[in-house]
GUDREN-965256 format. One record per atom (N, C-alpha, C): residue in one letter; x, y, z. Coordinates in steps of 0.2 Angstrom, whole numbers, padded with zeros to 4 digits, always signed. Example, Ala and Ser with C-alpha at 12.3 -4.5 7.8 and 13.67 -1.06 7.14 Angstrom:
! GUDREN-965256
a+0066-0028+0039
a+0062-0022+0039
a+0066-0016+0039
s+0064-0011+0035
s+0068-0005+0036
s+0064+0000+0039
//
This chain:
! GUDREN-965256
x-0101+0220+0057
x-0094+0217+0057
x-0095+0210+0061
x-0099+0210+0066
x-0100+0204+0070
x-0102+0199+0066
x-0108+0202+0062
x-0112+0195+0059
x-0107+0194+0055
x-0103+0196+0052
x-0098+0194+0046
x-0094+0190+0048
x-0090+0191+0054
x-0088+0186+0060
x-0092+0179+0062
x-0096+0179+0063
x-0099+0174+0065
x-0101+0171+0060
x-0101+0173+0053
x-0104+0168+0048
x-0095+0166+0047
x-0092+0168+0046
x-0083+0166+0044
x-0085+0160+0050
x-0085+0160+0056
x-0082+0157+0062
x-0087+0151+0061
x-0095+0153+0055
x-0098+0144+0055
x-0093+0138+0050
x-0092+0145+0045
x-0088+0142+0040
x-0081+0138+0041
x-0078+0140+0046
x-0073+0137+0048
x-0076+0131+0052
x-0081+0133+0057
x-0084+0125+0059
x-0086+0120+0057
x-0088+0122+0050
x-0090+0117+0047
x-0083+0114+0043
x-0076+0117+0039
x-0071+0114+0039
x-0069+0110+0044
x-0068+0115+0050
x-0065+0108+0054
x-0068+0100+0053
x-0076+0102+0054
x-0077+0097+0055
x-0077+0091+0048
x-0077+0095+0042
x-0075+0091+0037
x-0069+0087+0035
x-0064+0091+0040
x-0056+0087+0039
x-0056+0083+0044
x-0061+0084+0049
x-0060+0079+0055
x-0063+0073+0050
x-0069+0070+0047
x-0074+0066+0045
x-0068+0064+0040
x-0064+0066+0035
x-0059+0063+0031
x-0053+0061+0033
x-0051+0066+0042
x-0045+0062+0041
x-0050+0054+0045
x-0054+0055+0048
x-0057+0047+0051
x-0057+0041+0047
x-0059+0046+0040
x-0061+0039+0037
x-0052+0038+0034
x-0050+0041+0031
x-0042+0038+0032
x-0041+0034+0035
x-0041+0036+0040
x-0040+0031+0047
x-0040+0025+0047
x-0049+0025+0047
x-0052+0017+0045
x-0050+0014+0039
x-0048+0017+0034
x-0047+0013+0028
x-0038+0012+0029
x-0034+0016+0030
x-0028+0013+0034
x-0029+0006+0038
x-0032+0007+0042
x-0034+0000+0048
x-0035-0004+0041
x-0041-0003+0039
x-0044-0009+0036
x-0039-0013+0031
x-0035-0009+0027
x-0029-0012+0022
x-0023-0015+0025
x-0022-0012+0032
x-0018-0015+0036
x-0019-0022+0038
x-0024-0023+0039
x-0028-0028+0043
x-0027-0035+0036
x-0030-0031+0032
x-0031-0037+0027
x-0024-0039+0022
x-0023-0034+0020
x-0019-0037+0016
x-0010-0033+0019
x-0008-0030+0023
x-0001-0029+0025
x+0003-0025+0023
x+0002-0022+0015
x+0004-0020+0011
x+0005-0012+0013
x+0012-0010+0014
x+0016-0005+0017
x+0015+0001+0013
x+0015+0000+0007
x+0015+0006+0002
x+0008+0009+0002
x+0003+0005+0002
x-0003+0007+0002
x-0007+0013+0009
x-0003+0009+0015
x-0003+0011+0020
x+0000+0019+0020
x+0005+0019+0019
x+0009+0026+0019
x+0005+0030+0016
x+0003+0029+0009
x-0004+0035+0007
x-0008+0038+0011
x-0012+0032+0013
x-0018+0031+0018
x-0013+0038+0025
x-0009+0035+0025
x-0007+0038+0032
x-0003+0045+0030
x-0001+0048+0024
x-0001+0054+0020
x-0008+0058+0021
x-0012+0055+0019
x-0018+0057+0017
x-0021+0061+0025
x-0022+0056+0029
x-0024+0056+0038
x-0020+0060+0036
x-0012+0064+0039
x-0010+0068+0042
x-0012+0076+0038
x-0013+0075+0034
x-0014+0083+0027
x-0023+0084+0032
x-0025+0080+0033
x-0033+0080+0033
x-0033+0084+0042
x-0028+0082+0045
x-0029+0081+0051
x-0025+0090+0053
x-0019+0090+0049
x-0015+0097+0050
x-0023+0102+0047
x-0024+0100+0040
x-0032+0106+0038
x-0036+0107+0046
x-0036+0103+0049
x-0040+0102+0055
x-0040+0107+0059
x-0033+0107+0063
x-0029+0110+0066
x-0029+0118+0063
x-0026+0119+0055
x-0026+0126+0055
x-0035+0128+0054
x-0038+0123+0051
x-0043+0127+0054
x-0047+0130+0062
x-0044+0124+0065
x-0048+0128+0072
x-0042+0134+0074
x-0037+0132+0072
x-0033+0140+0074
x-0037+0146+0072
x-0037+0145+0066
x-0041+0151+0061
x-0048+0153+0066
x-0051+0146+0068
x-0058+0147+0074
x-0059+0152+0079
x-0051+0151+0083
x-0051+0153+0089
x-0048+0159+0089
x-0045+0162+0081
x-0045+0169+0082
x-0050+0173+0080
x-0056+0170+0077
x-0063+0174+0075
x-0065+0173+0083
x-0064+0169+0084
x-0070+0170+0093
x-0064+0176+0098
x-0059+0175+0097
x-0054+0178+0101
x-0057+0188+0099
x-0058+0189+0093
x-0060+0196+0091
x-0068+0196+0093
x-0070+0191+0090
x-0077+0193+0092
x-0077+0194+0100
x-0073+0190+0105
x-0075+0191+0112
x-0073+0201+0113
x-0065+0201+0109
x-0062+0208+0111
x-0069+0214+0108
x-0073+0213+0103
x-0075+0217+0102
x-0083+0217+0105
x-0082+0215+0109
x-0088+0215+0115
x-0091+0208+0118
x-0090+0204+0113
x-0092+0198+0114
x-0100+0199+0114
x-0105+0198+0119
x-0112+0195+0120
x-0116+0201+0124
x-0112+0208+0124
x-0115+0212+0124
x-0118+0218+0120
x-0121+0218+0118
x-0125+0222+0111
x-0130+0225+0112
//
Protein backbone atom coordinates (compact mmCIF):
# COMPACT_ATOMS: atom_id res chain seq x y z
CA UNK A 1 0.00 0.00 0.00
CA UNK A 2 2.93 2.47 0.74
CA UNK A 3 4.61 1.96 -2.51
CA UNK A 4 1.24 2.48 -4.16
CA UNK A 5 1.21 5.80 -2.35
CA UNK A 6 4.36 6.93 -3.02
CA UNK A 7 4.29 6.15 -6.76
CA UNK A 8 0.48 8.30 -6.85
CA UNK A 9 2.43 11.17 -4.61
CA UNK A 10 5.41 11.25 -7.64
CA UNK A 11 2.68 11.35 -10.00
CA UNK A 12 1.00 14.18 -8.62
CA UNK A 13 4.58 15.81 -8.21
CA UNK A 14 5.27 15.77 -11.34
CA UNK A 15 1.69 17.44 -12.31
CA UNK A 16 2.17 20.05 -10.06
CA UNK A 17 5.00 20.69 -11.43
CA UNK A 18 3.81 20.68 -15.02
CA UNK A 19 0.92 23.28 -14.29
CA UNK A 20 3.47 25.24 -12.60
CA UNK A 21 5.85 25.29 -16.01
CA UNK A 22 2.52 26.20 -18.11
CA UNK A 23 0.90 28.48 -16.13
CA UNK A 24 4.78 30.34 -16.16
CA UNK A 25 4.86 30.24 -19.58
CA UNK A 26 1.32 31.96 -19.91
CA UNK A 27 2.62 34.34 -17.76
CA UNK A 28 5.53 35.31 -20.12
CA UNK A 29 3.68 35.06 -23.14
CA UNK A 30 0.95 37.38 -21.31
CA UNK A 31 3.80 39.86 -20.51
CA UNK A 32 5.23 39.51 -23.84
CA UNK A 33 1.81 40.46 -25.83
CA UNK A 34 1.32 43.04 -23.47
CA UNK A 35 4.41 44.65 -23.86
CA UNK A 36 4.30 44.55 -27.60
CA UNK A 37 1.32 45.02 -28.88
CA UNK A 38 -1.49 46.18 -26.04
CA UNK A 39 -4.20 44.13 -27.35
CA UNK A 40 -6.74 43.40 -24.27
CA UNK A 41 -8.63 40.41 -25.89
CA UNK A 42 -5.40 38.55 -26.47
CA UNK A 43 -4.33 39.15 -22.94
CA UNK A 44 -7.57 37.91 -21.28
CA UNK A 45 -6.96 34.26 -22.93
CA UNK A 46 -3.34 34.41 -21.86
CA UNK A 47 -4.61 35.35 -18.51
CA UNK A 48 -7.82 32.42 -18.74
CA UNK A 49 -5.25 30.18 -19.69
CA UNK A 50 -2.53 31.29 -16.43
CA UNK A 51 -5.28 30.93 -13.95
CA UNK A 52 -6.77 27.07 -15.14
CA UNK A 53 -3.06 26.16 -15.13
CA UNK A 54 -2.40 27.64 -11.72
CA UNK A 55 -5.81 26.41 -9.92
CA UNK A 56 -4.53 22.54 -11.74
CA UNK A 57 -1.49 23.46 -9.51
CA UNK A 58 -3.17 24.10 -6.42
CA UNK A 59 -5.60 20.99 -6.62
CA UNK A 60 -2.92 19.07 -7.38
CA UNK A 61 -0.63 19.75 -4.49
CA UNK A 62 -3.79 19.48 -2.30
CA UNK A 63 -4.25 15.91 -3.69
CA UNK A 64 -0.10 15.78 -2.65
CA UNK A 65 -0.51 16.64 0.83
CA UNK A 66 -3.30 14.27 1.38
CA UNK A 67 -1.13 11.16 0.17
CA UNK A 68 1.76 12.44 2.51
CA UNK A 69 -0.88 13.25 5.19
CA UNK A 70 -1.91 9.10 4.98
CA UNK A 71 1.40 7.87 4.23
CA UNK A 72 2.75 9.80 7.50
CA UNK A 73 -0.73 8.38 9.49
CA UNK A 74 0.24 5.04 8.34
CA UNK A 75 3.42 4.94 9.91
CA UNK A 76 5.36 7.23 7.86
CA UNK A 77 9.31 6.28 7.84
CA UNK A 78 8.97 3.47 10.04
CA UNK A 79 9.09 0.12 8.54
Amino acid sequence: MKILLAIILVGLMAMVLYSLIKGIVAFLKTTKIDLESGNSETVTEMQLLQNKAMFARIKYQALAIVVVAILLAMGGGRG
